[in-house]
PLY file of the C-alpha trace (Angstrom):
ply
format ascii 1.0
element vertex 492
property float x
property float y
property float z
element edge 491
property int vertex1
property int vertex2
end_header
-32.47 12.87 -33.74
-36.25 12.96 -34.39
-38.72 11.54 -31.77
-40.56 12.98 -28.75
-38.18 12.73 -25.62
-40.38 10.11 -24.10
-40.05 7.33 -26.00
-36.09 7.73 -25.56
-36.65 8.03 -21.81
-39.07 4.64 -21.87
-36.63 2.46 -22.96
-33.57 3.85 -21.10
-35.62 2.74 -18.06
-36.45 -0.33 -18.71
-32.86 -1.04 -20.39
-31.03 0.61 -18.02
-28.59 -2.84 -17.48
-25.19 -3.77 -18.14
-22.09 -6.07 -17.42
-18.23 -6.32 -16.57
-16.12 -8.73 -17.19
-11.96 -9.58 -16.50
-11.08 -12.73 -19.06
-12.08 -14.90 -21.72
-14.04 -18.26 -22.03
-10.94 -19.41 -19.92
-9.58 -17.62 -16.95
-6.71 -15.24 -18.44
-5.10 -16.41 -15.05
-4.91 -18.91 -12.57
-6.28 -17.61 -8.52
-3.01 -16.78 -6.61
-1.74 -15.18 -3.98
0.69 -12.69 -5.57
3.54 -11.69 -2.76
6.29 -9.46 -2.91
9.93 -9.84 -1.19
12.72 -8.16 0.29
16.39 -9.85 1.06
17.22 -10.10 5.10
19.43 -7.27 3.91
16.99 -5.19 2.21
18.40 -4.51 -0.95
16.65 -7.41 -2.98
12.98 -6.79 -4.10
11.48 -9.86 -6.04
8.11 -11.71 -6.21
6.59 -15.04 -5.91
3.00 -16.35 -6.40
1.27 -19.29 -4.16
-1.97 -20.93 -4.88
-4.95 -19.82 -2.73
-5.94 -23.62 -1.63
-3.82 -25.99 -0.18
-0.91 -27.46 -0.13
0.12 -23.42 -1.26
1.97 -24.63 -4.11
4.64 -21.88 -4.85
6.33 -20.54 -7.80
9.30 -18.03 -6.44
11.69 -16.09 -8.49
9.42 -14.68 -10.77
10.87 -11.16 -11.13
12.14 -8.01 -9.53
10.19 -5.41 -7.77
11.77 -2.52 -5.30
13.24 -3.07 -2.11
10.31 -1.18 -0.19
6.95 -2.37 -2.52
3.29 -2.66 -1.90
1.36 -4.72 -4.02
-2.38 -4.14 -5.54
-4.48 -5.91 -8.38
-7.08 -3.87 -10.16
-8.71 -5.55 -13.24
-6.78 -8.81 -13.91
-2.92 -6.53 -13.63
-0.56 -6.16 -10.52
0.85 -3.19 -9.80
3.59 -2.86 -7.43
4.29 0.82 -5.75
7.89 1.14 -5.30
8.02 3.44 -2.81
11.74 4.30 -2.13
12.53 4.27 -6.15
9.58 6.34 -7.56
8.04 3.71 -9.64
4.96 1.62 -9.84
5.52 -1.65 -12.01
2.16 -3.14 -13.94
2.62 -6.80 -13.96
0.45 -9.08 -15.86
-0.76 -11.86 -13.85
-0.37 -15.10 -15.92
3.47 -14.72 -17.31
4.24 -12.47 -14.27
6.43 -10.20 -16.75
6.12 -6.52 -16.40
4.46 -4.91 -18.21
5.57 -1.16 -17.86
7.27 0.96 -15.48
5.03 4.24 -14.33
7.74 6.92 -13.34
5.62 8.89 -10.92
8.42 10.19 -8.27
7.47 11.74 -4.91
7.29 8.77 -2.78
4.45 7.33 -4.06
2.69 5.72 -1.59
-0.51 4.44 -3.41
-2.45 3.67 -6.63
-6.45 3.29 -7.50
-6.92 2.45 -10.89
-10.61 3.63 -11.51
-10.71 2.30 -15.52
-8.86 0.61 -18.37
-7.22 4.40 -18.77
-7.52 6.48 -15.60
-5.43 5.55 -12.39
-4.47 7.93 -9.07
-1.41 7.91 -7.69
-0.78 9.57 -4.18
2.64 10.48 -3.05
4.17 11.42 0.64
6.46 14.20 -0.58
3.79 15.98 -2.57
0.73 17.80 -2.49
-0.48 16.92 -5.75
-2.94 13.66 -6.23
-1.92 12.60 -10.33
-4.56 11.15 -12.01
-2.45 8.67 -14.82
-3.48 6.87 -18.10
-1.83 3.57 -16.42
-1.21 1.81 -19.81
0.96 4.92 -21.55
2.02 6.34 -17.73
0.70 10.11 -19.38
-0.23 12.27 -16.23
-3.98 13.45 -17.33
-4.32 15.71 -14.05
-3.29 16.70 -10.52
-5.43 17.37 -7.71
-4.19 20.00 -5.12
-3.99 18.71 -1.59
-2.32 21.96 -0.32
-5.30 23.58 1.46
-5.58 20.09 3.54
-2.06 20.13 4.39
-0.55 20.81 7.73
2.22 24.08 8.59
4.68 22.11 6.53
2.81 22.32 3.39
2.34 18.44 2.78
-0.30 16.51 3.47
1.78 13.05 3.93
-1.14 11.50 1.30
-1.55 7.49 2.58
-3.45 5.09 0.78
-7.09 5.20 -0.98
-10.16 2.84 -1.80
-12.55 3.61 -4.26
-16.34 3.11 -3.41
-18.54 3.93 -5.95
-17.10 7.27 -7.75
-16.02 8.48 -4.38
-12.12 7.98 -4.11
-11.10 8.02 -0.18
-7.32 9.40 0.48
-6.04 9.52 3.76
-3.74 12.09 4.78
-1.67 11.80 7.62
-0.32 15.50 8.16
2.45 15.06 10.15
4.48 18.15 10.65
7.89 17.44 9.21
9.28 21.34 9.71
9.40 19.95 13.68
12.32 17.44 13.98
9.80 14.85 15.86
7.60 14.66 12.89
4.23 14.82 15.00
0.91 13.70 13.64
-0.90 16.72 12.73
-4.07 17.19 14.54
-6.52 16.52 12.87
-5.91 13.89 10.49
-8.11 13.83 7.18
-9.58 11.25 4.84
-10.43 13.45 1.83
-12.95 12.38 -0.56
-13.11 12.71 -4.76
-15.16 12.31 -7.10
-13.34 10.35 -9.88
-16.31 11.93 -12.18
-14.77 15.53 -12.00
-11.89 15.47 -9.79
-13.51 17.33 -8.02
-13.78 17.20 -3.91
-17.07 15.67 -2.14
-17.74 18.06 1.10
-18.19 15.94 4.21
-19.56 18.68 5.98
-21.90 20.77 3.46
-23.64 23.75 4.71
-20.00 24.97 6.51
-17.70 27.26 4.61
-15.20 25.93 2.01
-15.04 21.99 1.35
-14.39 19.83 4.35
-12.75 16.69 4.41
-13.80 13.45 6.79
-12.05 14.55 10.26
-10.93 11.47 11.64
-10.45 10.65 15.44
-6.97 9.02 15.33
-3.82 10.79 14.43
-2.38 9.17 12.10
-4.22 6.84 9.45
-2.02 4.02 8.14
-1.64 2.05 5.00
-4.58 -0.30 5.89
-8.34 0.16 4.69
-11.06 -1.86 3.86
-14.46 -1.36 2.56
-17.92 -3.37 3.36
-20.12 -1.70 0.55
-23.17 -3.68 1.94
-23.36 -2.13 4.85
-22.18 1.28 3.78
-18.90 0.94 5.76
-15.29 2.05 5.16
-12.53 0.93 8.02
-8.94 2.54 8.75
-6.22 1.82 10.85
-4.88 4.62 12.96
-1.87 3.55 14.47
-0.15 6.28 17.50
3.83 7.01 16.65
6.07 4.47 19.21
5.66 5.64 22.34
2.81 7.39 22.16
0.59 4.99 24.60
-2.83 3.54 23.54
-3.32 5.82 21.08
-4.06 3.15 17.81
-7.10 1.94 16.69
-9.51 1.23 14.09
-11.78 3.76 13.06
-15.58 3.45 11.20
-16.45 5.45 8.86
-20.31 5.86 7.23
-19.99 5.93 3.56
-23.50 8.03 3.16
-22.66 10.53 5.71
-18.99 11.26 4.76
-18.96 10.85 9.15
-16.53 9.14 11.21
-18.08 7.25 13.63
-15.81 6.69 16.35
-13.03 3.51 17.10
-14.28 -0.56 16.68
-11.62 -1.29 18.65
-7.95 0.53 20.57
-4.83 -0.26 21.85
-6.63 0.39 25.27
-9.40 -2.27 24.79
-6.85 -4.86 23.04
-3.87 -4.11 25.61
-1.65 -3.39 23.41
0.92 -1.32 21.50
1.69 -0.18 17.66
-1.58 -1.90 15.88
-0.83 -1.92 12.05
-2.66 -4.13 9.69
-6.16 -5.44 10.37
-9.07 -7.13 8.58
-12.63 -7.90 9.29
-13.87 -11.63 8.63
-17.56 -10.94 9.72
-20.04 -9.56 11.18
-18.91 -10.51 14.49
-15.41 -10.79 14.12
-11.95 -9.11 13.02
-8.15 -9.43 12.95
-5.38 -7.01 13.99
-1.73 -7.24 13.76
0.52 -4.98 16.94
3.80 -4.65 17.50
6.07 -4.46 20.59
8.15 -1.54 21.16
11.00 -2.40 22.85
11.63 -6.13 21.45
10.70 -6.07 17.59
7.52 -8.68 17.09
4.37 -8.77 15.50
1.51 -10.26 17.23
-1.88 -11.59 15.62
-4.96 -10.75 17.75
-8.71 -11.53 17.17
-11.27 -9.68 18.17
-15.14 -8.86 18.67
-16.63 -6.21 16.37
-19.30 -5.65 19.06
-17.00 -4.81 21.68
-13.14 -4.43 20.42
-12.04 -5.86 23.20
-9.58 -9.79 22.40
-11.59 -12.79 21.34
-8.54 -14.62 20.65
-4.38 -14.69 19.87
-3.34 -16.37 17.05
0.42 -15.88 16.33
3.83 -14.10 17.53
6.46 -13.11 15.44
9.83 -12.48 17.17
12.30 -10.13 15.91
9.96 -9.97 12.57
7.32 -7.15 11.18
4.15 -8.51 9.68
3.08 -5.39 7.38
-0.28 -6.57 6.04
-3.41 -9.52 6.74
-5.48 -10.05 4.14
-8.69 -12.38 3.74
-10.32 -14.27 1.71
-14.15 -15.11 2.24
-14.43 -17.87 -0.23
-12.29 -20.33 1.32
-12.41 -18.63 5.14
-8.61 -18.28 4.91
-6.21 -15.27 5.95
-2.98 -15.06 4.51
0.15 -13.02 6.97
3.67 -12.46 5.26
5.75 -13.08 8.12
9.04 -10.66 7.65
11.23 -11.99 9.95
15.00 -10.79 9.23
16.19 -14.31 11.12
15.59 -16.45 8.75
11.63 -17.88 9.67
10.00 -16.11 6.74
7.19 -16.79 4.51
3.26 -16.67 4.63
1.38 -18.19 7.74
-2.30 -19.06 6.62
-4.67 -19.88 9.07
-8.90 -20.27 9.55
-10.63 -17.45 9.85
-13.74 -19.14 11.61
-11.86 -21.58 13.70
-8.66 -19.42 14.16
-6.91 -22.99 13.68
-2.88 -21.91 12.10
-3.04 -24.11 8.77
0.63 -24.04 8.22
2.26 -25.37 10.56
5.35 -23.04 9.45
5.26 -20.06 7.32
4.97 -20.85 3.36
8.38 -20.33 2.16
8.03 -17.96 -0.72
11.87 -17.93 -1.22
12.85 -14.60 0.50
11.11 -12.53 3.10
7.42 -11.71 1.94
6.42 -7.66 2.99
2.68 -7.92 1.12
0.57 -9.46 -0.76
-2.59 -9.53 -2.72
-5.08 -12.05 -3.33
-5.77 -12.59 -7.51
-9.03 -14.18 -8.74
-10.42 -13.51 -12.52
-13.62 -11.71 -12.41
-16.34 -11.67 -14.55
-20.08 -9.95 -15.40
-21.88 -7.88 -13.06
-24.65 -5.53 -13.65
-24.27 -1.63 -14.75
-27.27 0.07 -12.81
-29.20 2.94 -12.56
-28.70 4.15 -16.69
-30.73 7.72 -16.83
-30.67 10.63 -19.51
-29.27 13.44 -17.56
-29.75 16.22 -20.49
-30.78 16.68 -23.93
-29.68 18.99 -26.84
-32.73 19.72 -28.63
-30.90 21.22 -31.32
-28.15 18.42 -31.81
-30.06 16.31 -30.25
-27.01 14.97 -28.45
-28.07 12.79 -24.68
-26.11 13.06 -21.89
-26.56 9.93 -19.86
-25.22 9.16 -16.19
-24.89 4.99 -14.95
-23.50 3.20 -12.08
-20.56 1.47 -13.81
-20.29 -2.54 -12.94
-18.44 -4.43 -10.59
-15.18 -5.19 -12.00
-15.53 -2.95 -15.19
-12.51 -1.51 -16.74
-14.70 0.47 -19.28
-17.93 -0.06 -20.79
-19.30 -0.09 -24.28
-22.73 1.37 -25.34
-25.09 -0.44 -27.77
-28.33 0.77 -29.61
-31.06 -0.27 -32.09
-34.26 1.00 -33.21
-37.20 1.53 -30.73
-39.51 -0.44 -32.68
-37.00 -3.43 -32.67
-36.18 -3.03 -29.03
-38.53 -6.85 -28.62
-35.89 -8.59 -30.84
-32.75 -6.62 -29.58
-31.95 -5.48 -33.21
-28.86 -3.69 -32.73
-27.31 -1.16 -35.14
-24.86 0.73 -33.92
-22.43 1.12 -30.89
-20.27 4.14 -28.82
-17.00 1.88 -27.61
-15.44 3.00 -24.83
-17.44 5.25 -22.69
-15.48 5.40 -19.58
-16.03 3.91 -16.35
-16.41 6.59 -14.52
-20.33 6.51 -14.50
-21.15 9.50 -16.79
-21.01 10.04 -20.81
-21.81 13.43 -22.61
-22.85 13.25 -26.62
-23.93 10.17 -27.29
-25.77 10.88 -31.21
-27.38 7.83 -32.42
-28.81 9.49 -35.42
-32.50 10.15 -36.03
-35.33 8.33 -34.99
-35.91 7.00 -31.46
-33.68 4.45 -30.09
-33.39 1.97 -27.10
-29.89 1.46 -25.41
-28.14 -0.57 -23.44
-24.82 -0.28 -21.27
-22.48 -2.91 -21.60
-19.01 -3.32 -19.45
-16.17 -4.36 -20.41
-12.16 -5.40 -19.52
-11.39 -2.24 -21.68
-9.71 -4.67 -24.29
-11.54 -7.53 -26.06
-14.10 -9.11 -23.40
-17.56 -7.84 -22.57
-20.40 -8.80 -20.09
-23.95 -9.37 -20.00
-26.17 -7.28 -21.16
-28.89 -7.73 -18.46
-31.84 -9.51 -17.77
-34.76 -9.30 -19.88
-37.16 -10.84 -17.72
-36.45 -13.04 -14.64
-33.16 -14.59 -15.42
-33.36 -14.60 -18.74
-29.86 -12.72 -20.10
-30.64 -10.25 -23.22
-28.69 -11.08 -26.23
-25.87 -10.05 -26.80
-24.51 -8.23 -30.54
-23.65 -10.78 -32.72
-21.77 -8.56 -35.38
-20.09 -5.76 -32.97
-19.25 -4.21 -36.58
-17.63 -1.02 -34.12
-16.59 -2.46 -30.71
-15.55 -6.14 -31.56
-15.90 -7.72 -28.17
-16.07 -11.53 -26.82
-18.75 -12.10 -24.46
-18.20 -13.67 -21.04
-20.42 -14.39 -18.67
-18.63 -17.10 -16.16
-17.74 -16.10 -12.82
-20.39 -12.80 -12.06
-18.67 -10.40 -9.28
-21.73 -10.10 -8.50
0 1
1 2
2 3
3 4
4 5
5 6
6 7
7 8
8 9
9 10
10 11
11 12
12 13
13 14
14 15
15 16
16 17
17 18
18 19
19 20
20 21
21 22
22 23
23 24
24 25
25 26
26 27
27 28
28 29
29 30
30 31
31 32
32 33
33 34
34 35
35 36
36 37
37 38
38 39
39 40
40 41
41 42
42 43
43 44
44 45
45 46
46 47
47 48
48 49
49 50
50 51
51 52
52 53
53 54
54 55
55 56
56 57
57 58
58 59
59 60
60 61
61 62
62 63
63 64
64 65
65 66
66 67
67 68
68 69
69 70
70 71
71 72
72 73
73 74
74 75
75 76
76 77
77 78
78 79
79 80
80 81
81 82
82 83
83 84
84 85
85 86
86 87
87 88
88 89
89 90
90 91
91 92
92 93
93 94
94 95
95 96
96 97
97 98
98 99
99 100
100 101
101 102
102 103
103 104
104 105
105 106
106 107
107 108
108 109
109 110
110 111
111 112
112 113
113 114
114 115
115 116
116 117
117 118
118 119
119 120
120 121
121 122
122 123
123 124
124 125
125 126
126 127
127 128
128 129
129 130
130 131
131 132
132 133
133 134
134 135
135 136
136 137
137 138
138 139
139 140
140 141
141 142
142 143
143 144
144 145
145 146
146 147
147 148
148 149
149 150
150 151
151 152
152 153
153 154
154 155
155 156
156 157
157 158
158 159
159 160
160 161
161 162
162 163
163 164
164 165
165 166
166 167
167 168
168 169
169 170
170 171
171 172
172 173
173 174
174 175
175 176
176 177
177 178
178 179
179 180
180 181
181 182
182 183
183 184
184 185
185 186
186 187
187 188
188 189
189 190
190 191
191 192
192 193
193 194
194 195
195 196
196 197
197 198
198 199
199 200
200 201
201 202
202 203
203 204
204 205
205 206
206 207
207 208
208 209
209 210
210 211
211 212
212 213
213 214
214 215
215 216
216 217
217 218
218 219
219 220
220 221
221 222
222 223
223 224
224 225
225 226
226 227
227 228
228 229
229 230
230 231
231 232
232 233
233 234
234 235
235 236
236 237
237 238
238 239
239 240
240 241
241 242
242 243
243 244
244 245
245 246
246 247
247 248
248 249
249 250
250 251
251 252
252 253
253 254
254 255
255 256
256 257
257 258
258 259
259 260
260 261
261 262
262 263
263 264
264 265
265 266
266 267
267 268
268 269
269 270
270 271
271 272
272 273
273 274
274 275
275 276
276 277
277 278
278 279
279 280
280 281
281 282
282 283
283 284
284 285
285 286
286 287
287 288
288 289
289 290
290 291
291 292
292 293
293 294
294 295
295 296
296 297
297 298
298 299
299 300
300 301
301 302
302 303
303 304
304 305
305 306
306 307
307 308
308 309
309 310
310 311
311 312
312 313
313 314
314 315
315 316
316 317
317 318
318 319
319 320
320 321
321 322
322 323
323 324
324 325
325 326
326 327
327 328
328 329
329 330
330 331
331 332
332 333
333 334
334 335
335 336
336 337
337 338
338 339
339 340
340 341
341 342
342 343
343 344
344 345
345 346
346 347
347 348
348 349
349 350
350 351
351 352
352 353
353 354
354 355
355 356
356 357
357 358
358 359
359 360
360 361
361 362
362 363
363 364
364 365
365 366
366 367
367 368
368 369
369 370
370 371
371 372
372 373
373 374
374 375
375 376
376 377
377 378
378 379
379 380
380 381
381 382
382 383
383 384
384 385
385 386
386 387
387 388
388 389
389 390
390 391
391 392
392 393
393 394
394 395
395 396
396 397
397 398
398 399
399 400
400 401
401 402
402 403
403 404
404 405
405 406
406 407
407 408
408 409
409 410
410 411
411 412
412 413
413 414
414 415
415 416
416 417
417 418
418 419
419 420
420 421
421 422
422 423
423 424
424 425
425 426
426 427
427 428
428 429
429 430
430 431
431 432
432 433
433 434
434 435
435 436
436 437
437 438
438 439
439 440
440 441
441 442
442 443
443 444
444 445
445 446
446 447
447 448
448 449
449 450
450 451
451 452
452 453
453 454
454 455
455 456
456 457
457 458
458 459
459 460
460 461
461 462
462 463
463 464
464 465
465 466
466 467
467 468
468 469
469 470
470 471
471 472
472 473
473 474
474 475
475 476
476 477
477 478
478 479
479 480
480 481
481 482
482 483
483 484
484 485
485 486
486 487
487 488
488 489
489 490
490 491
């Protein structure tokens, strides 16, 4: 690889672009709501799908899941965790068939799938994290949790949200060697970088590696992320009868810092808060529960003081596990299990707090989640910079913010001196999405280069902006990584 370093540093700044992309020229699916189901006598799992707009068109019956499942999409596939059976089931989104079984055992109580062949998968009766290939279900690598854990050993590992390459886990560690199974104290949100699998300290400059100490006891299922303002959210529900001990706790994404409760069982007067979302600036949702009659109640409430703005909906004798919104159409879907025989999913305004369905959307057997489903396509790889050179080999290592969306990205390259008409010759497919890519050897001469993401099977995204708006062209031959371009729907 001939060429003074320079002129391969040049263009890697000003070239430094990419894409993403989840379909084709035509959706690969359909927007949905994508629920899953349990029998009144819990020992039916299925699934059902219901269009996002109204009238919530459904289609039930479309296939079995496990009688105690959570539901996720990452990059155009459902995957259900069965919890109680050990599995998670990949589900493709159009047909609705499934796909592949992951065996991962231990109570699995989570999975964050980071690219088109790396996936986590936390468990509650283990304290190894596995890091999957979630197309061939091969465990890669485990991640040891132990020195987080509490005096039984265990962590309890709870959910996780990916920001960035920072992976967030929470960790309940309650002490299951005492027969009341108290929260440990404190609880953790532990923090990896999918890069190395190796942990981020939250407190550097202390001895050893330090997780985020969080303020409530015992972090639940329930997280959400606002990148834009460099905020992560978790519910921290108290055990029943433990007083106003829930909440929902802040925590800075920059600082690894927890910065206190947005709102408590104290300020909402109530018990047993579960599921929550946040709508707006202004404005979030909660779900509670009583302790001594079963019922699920539906609270709104200001963001600047956590105190109730609002009640939207009771639930007798039923459980609502999850709320989920949806900005583009200012909806929020609940599944409303209730073991009477009132089930389905109540939608209502998330502005005007006005129920939309006058009853629950029968989905055709008692909905316990559900995920919202919309294809995705292009955003913009960032920040592309030569981390090292081999002067000898004259290998780069490069380093990128991977798109929004991407499953995997390809890398394309040409000549310097051709870098005005985009004359590409050659390409490395596959890179990874996990932001970093060691030995890439374009051969001699100096060369320009562009990163380019993609679903990690046949679609790629833009290729940046050249000037303005003006998108760079694409590679017409893709001799190596034969990709279709797609540019509809940005996530960005």
């Amino acid at each position: 690889m001939a060429g003074p370093f320079s002129s391969r540093l040049l263009p890697v700044l000003l070239a430094a672009v990419g894409a993403v992309l989840a379909g084709s020229s035509t959706p690969a699916f359909e927007p949905h709501v994508f629920v899953v189901t349990v029998s009144h006598d819990g020992t039916i799992g299925g699934s059902a799908s219901m269009t996002i707009e109204q009238p919530w068109t459904v289609a039930p019956d479309l296939g079995p899941v496990g009688v105690d499942p959570l539901v996720r999409h990452f990059f155009g596939r459902h995957y259900v965790v069965n919890r109680e059976a050990g599995t998670i089931q990949v589900i493709d989104p159009t047909s609705f068939e499934t796909l592949t079984t992951l065996e991962v055992g231990g109570s699995p109580q989570d999975i964050a799938v980071v690219g088109a062949r790396q996936a986590y998968v936390s468990r509650f009766d283990s304290a190894e994290l596995l890091q999957l290939d979630p197309v061939s279900g091969l465990v890669t690598d485990t991640i040891d949790l132990t020195f987080l854990a509490d005096s039984d050993g265990i962590p309890e590992m709870g959910t996780m949200i990916l920001d960035g390459a920072h992976l967030f886990l929470q960790l309940q560690r309650l002490d299951r060697s005492n027969a009341q199974a108290k929260a440990g104290s404190p609880s953790f949100m532990a923090v990896i970088d999918v890069r190395t699998n190796q942990f981020v300290d939250a407190v550097p400059g202390t001895l050893g590696i330090q997780a985020i100490e969080l303020a409530g006891r015992r972090p639940a299922y329930k997280m959400t992320l606002e990148p834009q303002n460099r905020r992560l959210y978790v519910s921290v529900p108290a055990g029943f009868f433990d007083g106003f001990e829930g909440a929902v706790e802040e925590i800075d994404l920059d600082t690894l810092q927890s910065l206190g409760f947005v709102t408590t069982e104290g300020l909402l007067q109530t018990l047993d808060l579960s599921a929550f979302t946040m709508v707006s600036p202004d404005k979030g949702f909660v779900v509670t529960h009583t302790e001594i009659v079963e019922s699920s109640h539906v609270t709104g409430f200001s963001r600047q003081t956590g105190t109730p703005v609002s009640q939207i909906y009771t639930t007798l004798f039923g459980s609502i596990r999850n709320i989920v919104h949806d900005p583009p159409t200012s909806q929020v879907f609940l599944p409303d299990h209730t073991p009477d025989g009132t089930v389905g999913v109540l939608v209502f305004d998330a502005e005007t707090d006005k129920i939309l369905t006058p009853t629950p959307v029968d989905v055709g057997a008692p909905p316990v989640d559900l995920v919202l489903a919309r294809p995705v396509s292009p955003g913009q790889a960032i920040d592309l910079r030569v981390d090292s050179i081999d002067h000898t080999t004259g290998r780069l290592s490069l380093s990128y913010l991977p798109a929004c969306a991407a499953a995997d990205h390809n890398l394309v390259y040409g000549p310097l001196d051709q870098v005005s008409a985009y004359a590409y010759t050659g390409q490395d497919c596959g890179i990874g999405n996990l932001g970093s890519y060691d030995g890439f050897d374009p051969g001699p001469g100096s060369v320009f280069f562009l990163v380019v993401g993609t679903d990690g099977v046949a679609v790629e995204g833009s290729y940046g902006s050249a000037s303005g708006p003006v998108e760079r062209p694409e590679d017409p031959g893709d001799p190596v990584c034969a990709f279709t371009q797609e540019l509809s729907l940005r996530c960005d």
